[in-house]
N, C-alpha and C positions, 0 to 999 in steps of 0.2 A: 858346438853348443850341445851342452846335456837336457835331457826330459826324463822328468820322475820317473817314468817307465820305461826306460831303455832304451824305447824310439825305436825304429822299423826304416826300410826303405823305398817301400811301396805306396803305390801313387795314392790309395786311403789315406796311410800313414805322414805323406808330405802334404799333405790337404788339412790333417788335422794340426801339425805343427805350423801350417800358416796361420789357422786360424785362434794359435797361443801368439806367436810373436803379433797378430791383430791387436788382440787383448792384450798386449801391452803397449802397444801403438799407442790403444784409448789410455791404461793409466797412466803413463808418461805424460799426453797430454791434461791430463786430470792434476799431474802435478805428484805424484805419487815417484816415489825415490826408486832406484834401482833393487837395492837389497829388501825392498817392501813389493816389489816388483815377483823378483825372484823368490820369495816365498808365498807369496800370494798363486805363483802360476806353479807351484814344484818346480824349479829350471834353478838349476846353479846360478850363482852370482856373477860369473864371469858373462855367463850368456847376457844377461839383462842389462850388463854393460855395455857391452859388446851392441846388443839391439839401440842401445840409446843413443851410442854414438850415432849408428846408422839413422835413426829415429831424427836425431836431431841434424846429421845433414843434410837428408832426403825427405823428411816425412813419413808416414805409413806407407807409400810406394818403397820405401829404400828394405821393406820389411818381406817385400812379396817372394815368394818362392821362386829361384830359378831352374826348377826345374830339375829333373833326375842328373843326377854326377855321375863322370864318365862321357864314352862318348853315346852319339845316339847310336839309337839300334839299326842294325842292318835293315831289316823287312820293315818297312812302313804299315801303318792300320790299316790300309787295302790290302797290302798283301798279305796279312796277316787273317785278315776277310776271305781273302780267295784258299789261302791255304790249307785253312779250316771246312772250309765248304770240300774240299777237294779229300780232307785228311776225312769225313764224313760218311765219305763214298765210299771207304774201306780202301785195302791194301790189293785186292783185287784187281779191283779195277784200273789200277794203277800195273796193272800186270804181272801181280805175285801169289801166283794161285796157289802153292806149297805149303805156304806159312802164313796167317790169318793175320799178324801184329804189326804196328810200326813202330822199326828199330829207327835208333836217329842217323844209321845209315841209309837207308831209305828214305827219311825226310829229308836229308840231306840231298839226294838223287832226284827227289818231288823239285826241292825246292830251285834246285838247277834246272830240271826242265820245265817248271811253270814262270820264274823269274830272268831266267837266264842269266842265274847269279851266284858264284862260287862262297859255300859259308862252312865253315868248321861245325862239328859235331857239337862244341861247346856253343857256339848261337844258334843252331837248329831246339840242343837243349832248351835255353833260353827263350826261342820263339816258343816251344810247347810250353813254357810255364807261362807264357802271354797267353797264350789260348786256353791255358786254367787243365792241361794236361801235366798228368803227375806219372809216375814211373809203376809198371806194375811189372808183376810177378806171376807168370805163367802158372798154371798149373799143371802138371804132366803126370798121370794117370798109366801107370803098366795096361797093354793091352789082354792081358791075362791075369789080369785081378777079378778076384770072385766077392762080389759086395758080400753073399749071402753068408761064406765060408768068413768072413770077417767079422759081419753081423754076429755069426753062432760064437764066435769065439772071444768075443768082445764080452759078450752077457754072459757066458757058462765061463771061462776059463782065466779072463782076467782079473775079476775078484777072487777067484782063490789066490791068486800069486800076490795082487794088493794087499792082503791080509798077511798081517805081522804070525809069523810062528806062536802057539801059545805060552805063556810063559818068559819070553823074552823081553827085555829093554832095550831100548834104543840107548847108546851111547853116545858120547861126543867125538867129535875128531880135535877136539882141539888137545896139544901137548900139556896143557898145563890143570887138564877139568882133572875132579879126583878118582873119576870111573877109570882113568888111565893108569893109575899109580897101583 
């Protein structure tokens, strides 16, 4: 089934497509045709077919969402609760005093000693995108960086070099401009 908007798979997104196939629960009942349907809601034609059949052997229940596709997730909304309270507490205290972050090797390692549950790096991923955690990017800093020595040479010395020679044009690179010929 298509939606004007390309549609999503997230549980917002399956909440907002129940409640179009809803809306056409009601026009169908109202009497209102498929392809008057389908354009009314943005949804392809096929779809509103497709829903009317359903419509019409079941009712508006035959319309309801089933639910995310696939199978379910590993970690349950508890665990999913306790994990995050724990992921919270930092890396530390988890007994990683070296390195400050959590790689999904380590959530993977949490998630076996708080659940007692073996899960791949790709559903550790997955539960941190449950827990609305996104992927970052370290920053790593030379321990002999001089901010000030950076400072002076940012402001004195890189506008001379940004400044075009006097006199010169920029050219093209491409083979075929006429500044080439």
């Amino acid at each position: 089934m298509r939606y004007g908007d390309g549609g999503g798979v997230d549980q917002v997104e399956r909440v907002r497509r129940e409640q179009v196939r809803q809306q056409a629960a009601e026009l169908f009942a109202a009497g209102v045709p498929p392809l008057a349907v389908a354009q009314r809601l943005e949804v392809s034609t096929k779809s509103a077919y497709q829903w009317r059949r359903a419509w019409v052997a079941g009712g508006a229940q035959a319309l309801v969402s089933k639910g995310a596709s696939g199978p379910d997730p590993k970690l349950s909304e508890q665990q999913l609760v306790r994990l995050r309270e724990r992921l919270e507490r930092g890396p530390a205290a988890a007994g990683y005093g070296e390195d400050q972050r959590w790689t999904l090797v380590r959530v993977v390692a949490l998630i076996a000693t708080l659940f007692h549950l073996r899960v791949s790096i790709t559903t550790a991923w997955q539960a941190m995108r449950r827990l609305g955690y996104t992927a970052q990017m370290p920053i790593h800093r030379a321990a002999e960086r001089d901010e000030a020595a950076i400072a002076a040479w940012r402001r004195y010395q890189w506008p001379a070099l940004k400044e075009s020679p006097p006199g010169k044009t920029h050219g093209s690179a491409s083979l075929t401009s006429a500044a080439r010929r």
